[in-house]
C-alpha positions in Angstrom: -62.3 -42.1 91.8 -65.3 -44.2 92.2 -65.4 -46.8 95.1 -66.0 -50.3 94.7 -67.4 -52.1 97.8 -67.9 -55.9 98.4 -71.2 -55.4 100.5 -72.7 -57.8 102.7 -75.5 -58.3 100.0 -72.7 -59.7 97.8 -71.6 -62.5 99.9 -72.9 -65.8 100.9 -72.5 -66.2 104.8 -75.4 -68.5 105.9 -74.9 -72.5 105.6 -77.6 -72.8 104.1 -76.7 -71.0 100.8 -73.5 -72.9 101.0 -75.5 -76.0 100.8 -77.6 -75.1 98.0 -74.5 -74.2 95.4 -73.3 -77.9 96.1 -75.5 -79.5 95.0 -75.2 -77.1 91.5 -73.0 -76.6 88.7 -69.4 -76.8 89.7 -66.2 -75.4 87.6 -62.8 -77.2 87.9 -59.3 -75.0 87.9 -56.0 -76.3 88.6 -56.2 -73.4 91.6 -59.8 -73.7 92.6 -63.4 -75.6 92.6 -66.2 -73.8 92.1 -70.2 -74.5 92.7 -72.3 -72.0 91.4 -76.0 -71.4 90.4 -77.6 -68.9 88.1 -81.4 -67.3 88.2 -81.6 -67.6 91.9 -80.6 -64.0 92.9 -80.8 -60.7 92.2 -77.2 -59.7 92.5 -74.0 -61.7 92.1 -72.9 -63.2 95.4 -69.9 -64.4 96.0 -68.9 -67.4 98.9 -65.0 -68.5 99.7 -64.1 -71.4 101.3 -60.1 -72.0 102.2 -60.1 -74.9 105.0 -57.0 -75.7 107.4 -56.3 -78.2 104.7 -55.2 -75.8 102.4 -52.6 -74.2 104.2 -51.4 -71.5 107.3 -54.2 -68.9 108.0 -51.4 -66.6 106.1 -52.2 -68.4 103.0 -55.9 -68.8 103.4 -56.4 -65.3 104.6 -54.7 -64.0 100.9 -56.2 -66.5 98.7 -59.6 -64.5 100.5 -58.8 -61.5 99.5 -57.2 -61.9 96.3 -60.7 -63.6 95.3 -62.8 -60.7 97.1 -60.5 -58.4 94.8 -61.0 -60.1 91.7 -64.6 -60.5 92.4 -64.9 -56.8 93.5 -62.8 -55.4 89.6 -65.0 -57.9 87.8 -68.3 -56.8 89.1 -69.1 -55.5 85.6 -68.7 -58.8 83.8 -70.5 -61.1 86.3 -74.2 -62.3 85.6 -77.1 -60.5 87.8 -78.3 -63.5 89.0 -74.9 -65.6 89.5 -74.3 -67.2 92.8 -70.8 -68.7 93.8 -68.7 -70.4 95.9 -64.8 -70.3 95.3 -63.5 -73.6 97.1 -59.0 -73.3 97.5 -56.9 -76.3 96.2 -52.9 -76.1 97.1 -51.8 -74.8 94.2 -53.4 -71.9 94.6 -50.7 -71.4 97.3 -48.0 -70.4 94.3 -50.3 -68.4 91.8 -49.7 -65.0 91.1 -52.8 -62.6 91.5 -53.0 -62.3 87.5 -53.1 -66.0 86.8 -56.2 -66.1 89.3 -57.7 -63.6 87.9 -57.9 -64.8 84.3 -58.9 -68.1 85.7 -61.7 -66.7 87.6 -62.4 -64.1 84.5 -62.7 -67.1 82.5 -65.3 -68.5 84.6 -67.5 -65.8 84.5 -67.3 -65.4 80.9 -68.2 -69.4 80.7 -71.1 -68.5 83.0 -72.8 -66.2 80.6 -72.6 -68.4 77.8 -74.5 -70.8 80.0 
């Protein structure tokens, strides 16, 4: 079985980087914002952002990992040089893991296009 990894190449961790993606393209979903930039890197990179405003840590903590997840079985489908930062809304509170996913699926297949 071949092991997928979400490295520390693949994530946005300095402010910085946040800062640069907002003022960028953004994507609107009923369960999430995004801000993302193409031609800027040489491998996808992914960024999450769940404030206290979204919810319990509970809830922020597994709207993390079910975007890290998605992220990590989509690798193949991403653009090289896509940069991103996935920004919770409430809703995303009472989505099921598969509605995410085709959301965020959808916005990487809108990304290419671009």
């Amino acid at each position: 079985m071949r092991k997928f990894k979400f490295s520390k190449k693949q994530r946005i961790l300095k402010k910085r980087e946040f800062k640069k993606l907002l003022t960028s393209n953004n994507y609107v979903s009923n369960f999430f914002y995004v801000d993302f930039r193409k031609g800027f890197a040489s491998n996808p990179k992914l960024g999450i952002t769940a404030s206290a405003r979204f919810g319990k840590s509970i809830y922020r903590n597994k709207f993390k990992r079910r975007v890290r997840e998605i992220f990590r079985q989509s690798y193949h489908i991403i653009p090289n040089d896509l940069e991103l930062n996935v920004i919770a809304r409430k809703a995303a509170k009472a989505v099921s893991f598969a509605t995410l996913k085709k959301e965020l699926i959808t916005l990487f297949i809108h990304t290419q296009n671009d």
